[in-house]
N, CA, C and O of each residue as an XYZ file, in Angstrom:
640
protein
N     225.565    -24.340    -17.316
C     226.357    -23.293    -17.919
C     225.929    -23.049    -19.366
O     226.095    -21.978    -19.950
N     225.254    -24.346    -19.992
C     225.540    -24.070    -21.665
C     224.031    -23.324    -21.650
O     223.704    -22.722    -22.673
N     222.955    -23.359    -20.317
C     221.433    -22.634    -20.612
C     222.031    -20.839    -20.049
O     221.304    -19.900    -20.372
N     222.876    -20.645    -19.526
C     223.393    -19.215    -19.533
C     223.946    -18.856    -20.367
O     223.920    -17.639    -20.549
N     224.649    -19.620    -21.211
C     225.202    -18.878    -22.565
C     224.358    -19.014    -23.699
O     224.794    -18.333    -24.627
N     223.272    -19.657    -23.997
C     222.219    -19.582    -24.555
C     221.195    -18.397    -24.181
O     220.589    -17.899    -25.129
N     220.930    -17.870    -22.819
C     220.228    -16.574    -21.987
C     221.129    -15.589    -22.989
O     220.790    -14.724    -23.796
N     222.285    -16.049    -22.621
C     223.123    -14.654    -23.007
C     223.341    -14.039    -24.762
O     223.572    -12.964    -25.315
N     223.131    -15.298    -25.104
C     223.375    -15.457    -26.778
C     221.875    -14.530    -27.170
O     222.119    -13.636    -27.980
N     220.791    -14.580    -26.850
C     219.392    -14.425    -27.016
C     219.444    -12.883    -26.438
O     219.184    -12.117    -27.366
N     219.654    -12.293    -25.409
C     219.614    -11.082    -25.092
C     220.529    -10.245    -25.879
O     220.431     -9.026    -26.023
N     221.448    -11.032    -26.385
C     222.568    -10.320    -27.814
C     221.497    -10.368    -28.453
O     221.021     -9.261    -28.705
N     220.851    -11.370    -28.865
C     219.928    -10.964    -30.453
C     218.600    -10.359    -30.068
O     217.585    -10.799    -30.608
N     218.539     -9.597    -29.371
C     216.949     -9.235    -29.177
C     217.235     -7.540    -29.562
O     218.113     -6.743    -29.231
N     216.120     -7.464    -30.357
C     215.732     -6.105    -31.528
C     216.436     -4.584    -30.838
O     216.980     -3.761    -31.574
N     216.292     -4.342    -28.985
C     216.622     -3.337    -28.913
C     218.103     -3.785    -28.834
O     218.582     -2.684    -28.561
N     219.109     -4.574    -28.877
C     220.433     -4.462    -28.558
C     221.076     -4.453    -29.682
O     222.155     -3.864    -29.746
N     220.367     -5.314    -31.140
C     220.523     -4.539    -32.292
C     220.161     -3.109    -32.606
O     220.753     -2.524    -33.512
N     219.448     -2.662    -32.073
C     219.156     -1.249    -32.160
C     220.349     -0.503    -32.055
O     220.872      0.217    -32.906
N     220.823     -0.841    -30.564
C     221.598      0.238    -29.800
C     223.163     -0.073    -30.814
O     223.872      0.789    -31.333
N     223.304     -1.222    -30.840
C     224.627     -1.705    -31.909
C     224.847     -0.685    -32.688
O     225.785      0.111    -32.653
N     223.418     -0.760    -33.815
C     223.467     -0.256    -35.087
C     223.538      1.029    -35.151
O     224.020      1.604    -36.127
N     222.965      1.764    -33.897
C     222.946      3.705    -33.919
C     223.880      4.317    -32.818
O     223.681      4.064    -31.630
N     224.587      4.877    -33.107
C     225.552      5.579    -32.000
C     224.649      6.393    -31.162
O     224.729      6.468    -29.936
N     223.752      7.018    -31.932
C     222.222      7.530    -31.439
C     221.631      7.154    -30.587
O     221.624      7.833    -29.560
N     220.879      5.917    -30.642
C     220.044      5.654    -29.912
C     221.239      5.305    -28.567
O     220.963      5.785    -27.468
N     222.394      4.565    -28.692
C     223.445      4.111    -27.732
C     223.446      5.375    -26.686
O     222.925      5.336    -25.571
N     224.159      6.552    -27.274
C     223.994      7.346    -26.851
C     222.876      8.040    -25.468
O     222.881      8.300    -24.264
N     222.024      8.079    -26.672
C     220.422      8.804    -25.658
C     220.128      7.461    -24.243
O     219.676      7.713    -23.126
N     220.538      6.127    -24.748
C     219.550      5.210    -23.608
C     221.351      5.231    -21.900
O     221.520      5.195    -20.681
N     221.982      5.299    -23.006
C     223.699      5.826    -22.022
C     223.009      6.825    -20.812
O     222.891      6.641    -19.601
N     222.595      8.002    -21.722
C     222.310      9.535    -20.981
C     221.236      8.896    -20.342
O     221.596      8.903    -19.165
N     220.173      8.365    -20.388
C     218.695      8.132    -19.370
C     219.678      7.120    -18.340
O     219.500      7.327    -17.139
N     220.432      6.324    -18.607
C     221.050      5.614    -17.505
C     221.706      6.672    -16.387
O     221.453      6.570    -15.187
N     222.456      7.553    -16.860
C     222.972      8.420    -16.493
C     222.238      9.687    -15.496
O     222.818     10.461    -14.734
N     221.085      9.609    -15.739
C     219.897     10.535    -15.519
C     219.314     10.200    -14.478
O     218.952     10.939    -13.563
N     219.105      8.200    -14.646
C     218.305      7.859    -13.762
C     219.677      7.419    -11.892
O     219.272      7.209    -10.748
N     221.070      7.444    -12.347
C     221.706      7.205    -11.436
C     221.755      8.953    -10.690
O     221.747      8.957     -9.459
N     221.794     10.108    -11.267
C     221.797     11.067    -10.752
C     220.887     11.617    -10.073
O     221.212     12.653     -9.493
N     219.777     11.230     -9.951
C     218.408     11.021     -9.201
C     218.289     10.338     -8.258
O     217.701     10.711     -7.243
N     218.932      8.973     -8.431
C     219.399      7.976     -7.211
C     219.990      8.653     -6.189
O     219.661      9.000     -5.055
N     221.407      8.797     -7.219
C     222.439      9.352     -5.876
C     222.199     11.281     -5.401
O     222.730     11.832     -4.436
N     221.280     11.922     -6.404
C     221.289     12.895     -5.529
C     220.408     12.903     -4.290
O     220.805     13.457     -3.265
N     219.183     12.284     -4.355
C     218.335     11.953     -3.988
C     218.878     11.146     -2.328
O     218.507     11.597     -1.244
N     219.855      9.835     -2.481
C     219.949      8.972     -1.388
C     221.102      9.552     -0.658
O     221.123      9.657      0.568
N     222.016      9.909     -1.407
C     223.015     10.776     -0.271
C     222.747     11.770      0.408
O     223.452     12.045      1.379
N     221.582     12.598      0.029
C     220.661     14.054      0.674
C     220.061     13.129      2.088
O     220.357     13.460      3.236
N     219.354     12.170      1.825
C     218.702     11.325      3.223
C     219.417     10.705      3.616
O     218.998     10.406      4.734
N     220.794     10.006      3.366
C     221.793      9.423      3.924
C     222.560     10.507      5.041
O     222.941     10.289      6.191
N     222.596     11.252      4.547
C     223.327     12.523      5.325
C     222.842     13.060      6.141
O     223.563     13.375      7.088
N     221.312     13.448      6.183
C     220.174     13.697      7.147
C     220.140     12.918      8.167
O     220.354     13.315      9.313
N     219.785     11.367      7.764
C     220.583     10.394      8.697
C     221.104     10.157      9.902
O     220.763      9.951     11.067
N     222.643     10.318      8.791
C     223.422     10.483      9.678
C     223.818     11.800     10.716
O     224.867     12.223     11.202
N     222.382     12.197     10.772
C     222.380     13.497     11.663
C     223.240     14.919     10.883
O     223.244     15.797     11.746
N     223.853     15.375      9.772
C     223.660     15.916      8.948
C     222.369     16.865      8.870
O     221.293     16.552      9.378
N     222.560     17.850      8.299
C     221.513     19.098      7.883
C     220.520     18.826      8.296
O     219.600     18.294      7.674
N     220.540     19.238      9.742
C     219.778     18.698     10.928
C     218.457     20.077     10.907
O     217.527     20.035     11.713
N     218.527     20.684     10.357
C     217.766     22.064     10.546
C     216.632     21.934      9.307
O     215.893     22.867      8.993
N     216.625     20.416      8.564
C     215.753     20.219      7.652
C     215.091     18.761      8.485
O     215.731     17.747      8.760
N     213.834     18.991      8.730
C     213.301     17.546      9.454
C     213.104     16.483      8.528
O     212.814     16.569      7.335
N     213.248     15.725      9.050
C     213.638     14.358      8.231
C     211.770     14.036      7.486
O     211.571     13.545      6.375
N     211.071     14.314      8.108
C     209.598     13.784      8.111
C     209.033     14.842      6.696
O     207.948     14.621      6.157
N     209.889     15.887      6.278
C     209.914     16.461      5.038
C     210.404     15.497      4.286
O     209.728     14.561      3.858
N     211.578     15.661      4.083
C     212.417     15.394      2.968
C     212.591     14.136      2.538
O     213.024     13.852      1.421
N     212.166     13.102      3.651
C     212.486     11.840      3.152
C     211.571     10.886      2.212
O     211.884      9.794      1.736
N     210.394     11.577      2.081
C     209.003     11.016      1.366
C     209.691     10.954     -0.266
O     209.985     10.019     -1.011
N     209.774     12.474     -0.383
C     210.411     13.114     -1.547
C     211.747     12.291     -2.053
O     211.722     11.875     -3.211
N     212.908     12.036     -1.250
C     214.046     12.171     -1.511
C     213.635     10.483     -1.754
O     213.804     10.125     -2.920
N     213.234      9.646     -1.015
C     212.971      7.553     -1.288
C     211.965      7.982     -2.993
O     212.051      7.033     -3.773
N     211.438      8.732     -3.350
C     210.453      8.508     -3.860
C     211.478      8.754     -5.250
O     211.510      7.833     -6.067
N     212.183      9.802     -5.473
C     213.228      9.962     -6.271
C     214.245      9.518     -6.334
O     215.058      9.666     -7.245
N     214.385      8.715     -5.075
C     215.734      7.238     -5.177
C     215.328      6.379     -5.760
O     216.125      5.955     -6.597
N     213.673      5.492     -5.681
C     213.076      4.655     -6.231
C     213.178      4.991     -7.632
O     213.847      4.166     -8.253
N     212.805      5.773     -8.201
C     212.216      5.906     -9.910
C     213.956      6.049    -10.041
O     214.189      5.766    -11.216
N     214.605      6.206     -9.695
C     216.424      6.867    -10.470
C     216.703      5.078    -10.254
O     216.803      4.348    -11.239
N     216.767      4.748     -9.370
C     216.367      3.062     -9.508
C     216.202      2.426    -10.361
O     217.030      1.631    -10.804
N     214.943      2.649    -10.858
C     214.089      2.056    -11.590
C     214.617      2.113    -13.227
O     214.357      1.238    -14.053
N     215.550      3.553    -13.539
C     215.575      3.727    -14.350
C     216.691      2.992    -15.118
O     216.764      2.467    -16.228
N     217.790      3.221    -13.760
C     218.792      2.676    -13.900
C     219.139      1.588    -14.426
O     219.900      1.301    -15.350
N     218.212      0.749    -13.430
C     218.199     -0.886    -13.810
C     217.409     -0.991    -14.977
O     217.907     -1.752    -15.806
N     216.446     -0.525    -15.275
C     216.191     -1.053    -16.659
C     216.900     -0.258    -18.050
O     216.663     -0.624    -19.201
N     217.569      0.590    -17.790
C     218.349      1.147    -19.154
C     219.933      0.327    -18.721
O     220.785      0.079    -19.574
N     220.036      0.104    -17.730
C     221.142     -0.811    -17.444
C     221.069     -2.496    -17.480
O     221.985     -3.274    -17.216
N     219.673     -2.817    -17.893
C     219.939     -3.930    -18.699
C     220.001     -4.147    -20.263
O     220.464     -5.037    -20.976
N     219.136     -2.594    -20.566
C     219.218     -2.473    -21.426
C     220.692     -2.545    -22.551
O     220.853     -3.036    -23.669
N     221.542     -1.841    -21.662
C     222.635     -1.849    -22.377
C     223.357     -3.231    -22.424
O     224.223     -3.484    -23.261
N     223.024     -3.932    -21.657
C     223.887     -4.955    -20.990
C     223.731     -6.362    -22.388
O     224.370     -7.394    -22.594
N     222.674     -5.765    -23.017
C     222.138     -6.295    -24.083
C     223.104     -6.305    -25.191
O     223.184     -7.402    -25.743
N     223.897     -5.334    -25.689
C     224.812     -4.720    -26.287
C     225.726     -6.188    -26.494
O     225.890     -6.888    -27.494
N     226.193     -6.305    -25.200
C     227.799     -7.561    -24.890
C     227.076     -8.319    -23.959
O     227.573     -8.125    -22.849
N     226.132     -9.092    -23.904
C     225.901    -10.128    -22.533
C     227.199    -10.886    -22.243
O     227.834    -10.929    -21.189
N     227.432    -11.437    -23.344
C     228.382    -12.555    -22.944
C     229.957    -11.392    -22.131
O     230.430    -11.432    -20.995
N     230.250    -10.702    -23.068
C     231.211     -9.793    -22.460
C     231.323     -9.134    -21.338
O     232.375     -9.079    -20.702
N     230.350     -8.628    -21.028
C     229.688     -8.610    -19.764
C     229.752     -9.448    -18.487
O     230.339     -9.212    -17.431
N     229.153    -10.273    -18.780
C     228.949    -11.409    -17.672
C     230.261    -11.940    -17.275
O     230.121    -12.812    -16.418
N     231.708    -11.682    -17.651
C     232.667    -12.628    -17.713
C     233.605    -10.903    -17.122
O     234.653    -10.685    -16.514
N     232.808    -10.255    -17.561
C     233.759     -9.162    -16.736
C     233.520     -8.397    -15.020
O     232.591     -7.662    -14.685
N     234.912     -8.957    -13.999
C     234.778     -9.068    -12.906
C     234.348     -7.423    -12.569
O     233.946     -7.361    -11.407
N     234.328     -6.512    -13.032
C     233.639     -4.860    -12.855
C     232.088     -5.429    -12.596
O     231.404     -5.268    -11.585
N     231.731     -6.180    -13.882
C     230.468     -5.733    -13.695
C     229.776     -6.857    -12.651
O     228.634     -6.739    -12.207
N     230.555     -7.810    -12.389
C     229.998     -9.357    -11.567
C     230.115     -8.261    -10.175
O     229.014     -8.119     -9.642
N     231.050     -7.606     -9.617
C     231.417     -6.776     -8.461
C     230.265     -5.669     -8.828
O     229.700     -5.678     -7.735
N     229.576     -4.788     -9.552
C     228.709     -4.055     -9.764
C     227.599     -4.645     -9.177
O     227.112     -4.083     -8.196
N     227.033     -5.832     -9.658
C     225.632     -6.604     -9.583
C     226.014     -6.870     -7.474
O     225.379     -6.330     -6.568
N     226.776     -7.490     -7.378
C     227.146     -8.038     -5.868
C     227.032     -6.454     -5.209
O     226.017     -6.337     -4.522
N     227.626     -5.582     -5.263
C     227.009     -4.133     -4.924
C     225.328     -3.577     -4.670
O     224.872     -2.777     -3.852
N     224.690     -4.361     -5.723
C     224.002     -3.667     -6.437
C     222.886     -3.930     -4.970
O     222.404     -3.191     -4.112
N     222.823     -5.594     -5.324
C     222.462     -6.695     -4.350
C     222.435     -6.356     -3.123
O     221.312     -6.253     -2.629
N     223.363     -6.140     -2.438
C     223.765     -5.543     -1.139
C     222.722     -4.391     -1.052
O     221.726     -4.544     -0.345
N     222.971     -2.966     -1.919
C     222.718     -1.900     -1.816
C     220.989     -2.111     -1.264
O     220.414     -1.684     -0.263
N     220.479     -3.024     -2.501
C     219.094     -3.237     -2.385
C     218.628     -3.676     -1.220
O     217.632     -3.245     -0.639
N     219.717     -4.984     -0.686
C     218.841     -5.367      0.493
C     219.367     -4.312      1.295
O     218.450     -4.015      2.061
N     220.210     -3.694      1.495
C     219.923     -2.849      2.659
C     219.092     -1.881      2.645
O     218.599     -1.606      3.739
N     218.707     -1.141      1.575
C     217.110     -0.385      1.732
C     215.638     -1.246      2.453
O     214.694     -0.834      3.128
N     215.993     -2.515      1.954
C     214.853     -3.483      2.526
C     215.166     -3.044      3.783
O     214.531     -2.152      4.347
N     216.394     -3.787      4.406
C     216.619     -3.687      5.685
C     216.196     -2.773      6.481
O     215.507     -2.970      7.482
N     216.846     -1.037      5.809
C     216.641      0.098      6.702
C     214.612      0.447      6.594
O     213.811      0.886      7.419
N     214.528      0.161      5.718
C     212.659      0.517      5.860
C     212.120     -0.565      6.575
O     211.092     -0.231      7.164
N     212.539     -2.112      6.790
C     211.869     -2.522      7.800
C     212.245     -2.292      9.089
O     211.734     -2.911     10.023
N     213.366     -1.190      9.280
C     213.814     -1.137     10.646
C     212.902     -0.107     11.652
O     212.966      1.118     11.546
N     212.121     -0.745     12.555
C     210.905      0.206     13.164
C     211.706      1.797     14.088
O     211.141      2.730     14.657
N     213.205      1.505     13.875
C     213.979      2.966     14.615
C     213.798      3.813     13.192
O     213.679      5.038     13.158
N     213.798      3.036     12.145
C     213.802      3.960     11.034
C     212.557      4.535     10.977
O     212.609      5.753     10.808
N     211.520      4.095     11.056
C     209.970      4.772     10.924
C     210.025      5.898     12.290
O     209.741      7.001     11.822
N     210.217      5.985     13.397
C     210.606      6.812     14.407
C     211.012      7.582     14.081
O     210.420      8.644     14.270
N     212.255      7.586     13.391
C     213.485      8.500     12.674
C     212.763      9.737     12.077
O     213.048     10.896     12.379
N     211.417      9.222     10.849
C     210.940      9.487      9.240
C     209.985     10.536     10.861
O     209.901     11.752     10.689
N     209.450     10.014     12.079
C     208.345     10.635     13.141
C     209.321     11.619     13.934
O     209.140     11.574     15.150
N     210.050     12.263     13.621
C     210.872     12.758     14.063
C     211.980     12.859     15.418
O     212.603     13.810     15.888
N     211.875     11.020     15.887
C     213.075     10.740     16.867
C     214.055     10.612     16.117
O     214.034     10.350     14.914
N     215.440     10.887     17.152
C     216.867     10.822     16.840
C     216.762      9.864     16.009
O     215.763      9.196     15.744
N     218.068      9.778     15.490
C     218.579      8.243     14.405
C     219.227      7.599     15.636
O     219.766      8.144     16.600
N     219.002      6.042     15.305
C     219.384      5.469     16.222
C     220.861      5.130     15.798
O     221.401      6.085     15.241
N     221.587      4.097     15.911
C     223.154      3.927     15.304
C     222.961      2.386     14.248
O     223.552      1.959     13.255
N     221.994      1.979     14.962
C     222.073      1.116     13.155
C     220.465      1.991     11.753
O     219.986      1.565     10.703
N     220.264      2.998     12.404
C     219.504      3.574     11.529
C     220.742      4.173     10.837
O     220.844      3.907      9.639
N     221.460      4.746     11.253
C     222.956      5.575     11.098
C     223.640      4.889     10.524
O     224.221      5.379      9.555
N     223.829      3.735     10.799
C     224.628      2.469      9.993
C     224.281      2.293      8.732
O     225.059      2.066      7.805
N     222.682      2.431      8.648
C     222.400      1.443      7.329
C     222.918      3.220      6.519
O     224.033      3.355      6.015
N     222.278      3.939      6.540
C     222.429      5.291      5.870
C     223.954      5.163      5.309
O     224.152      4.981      4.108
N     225.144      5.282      6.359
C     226.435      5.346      6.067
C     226.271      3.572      5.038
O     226.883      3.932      4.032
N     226.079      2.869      4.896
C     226.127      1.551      4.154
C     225.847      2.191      3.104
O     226.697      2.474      2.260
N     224.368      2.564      3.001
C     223.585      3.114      1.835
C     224.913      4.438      0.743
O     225.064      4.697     -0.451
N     225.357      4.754      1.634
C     226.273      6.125      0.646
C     227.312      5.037      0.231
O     227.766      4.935     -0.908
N     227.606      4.306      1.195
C     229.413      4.149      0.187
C     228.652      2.625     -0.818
O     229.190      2.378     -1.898
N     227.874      2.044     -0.521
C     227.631      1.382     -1.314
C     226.889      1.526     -3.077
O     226.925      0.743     -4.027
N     226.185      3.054     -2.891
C     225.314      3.348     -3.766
C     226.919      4.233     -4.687
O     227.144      4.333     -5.893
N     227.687      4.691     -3.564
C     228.938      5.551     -4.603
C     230.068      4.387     -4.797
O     231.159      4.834     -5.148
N     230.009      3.250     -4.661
C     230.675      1.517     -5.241
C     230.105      1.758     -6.285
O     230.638      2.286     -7.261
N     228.830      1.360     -6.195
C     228.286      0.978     -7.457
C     228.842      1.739     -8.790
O     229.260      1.258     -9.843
N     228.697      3.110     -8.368
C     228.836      4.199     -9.696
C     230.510      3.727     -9.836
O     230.938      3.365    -10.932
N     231.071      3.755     -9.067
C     232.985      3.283     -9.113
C     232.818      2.214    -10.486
O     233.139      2.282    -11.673
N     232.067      1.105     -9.532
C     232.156     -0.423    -10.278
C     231.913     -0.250    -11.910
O     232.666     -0.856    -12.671
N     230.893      0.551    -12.416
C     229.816      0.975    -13.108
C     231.314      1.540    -14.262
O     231.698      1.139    -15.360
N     231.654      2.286    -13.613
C     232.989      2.871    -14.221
C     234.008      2.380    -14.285
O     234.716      2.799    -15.201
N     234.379      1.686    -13.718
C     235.317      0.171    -13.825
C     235.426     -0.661    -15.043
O     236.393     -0.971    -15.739
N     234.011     -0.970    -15.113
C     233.316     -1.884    -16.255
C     234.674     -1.616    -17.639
O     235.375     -2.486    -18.154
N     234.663     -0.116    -17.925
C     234.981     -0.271    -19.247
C     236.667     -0.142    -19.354
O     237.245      0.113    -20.411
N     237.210     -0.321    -18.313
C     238.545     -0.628    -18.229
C     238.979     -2.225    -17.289
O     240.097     -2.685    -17.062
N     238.055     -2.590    -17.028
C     238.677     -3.554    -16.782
C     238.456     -5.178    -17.971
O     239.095     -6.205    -17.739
């Protein structure tokens, strides 16, 4: 416990979390790219979640889904790293608050189930234009309410 509150003490003192402290500015702008990179996520994964789930069926999946994973990945990408970024701000405050411990356990989930649904060989069928099968359908419906948890949890954070 005392080498995690030492992790945590150290990511408080590292240059960008003084940064973000010291400028409402910079707080601000790296807030909005967090913000930027979750709206890319979720516009992006609920469009192929919905397809999916057999949804806007008159758009073939073998389009849209290259595009739509490829702009879930980078809104991802962005997320998590301007979302550790901030996390830099309060580690210790943070870490002790059950929003954001329930955020990360979300987060976790969310991730492995993308693992899951791309190693699922009904899912590559799916992307070749066969039906969705019902755990291709499954993971999709997982994928929405878990990816719209997260944003809940995310928003949680600063009231709980």
């Amino acid at each position: 416990m005392e080498e995690l509150s030492s992790l945590l003490a150290a990511l408080g003192g590292w240059p960008g979390a003084h940064w973000l402290r010291a400028s409402w500015i910079a707080y601000l702008l790296v807030n909005a790219v967090h913000i930027l990179g979750l709206a890319l996520l979720l516009g992006s994964i609920l469009v192929l979640d919905l397809r999916l789930l057999c949804g806007l069926r008159q758009v073939p999946l073998a389009v849209i889904a290259p595009l739509h994973t490829r702009v879930a990945a980078i809104g991802v990408g962005i997320a998590v790293l301007t979302g550790l970024w901030l996390f830099t701000v309060r580690p210790v405050e943070y870490a002790e608050n059950p929003a954001f411990l329930v955020k990360l356990a979300l987060l976790a989930a969310a991730l492995a189930n993308v693992g899951i649904q791309h190693a699922n060989p009904a899912y590559c069928r799916a992307l070749a234009g066969e039906p969705s099968t019902g755990g291709v359908r499954a993971s999709a419906a997982a994928s929405a309410f878990l990816w719209l948890a997260i944003l809940v949890a995310g928003r949680w954070i600063g009231f709980a």
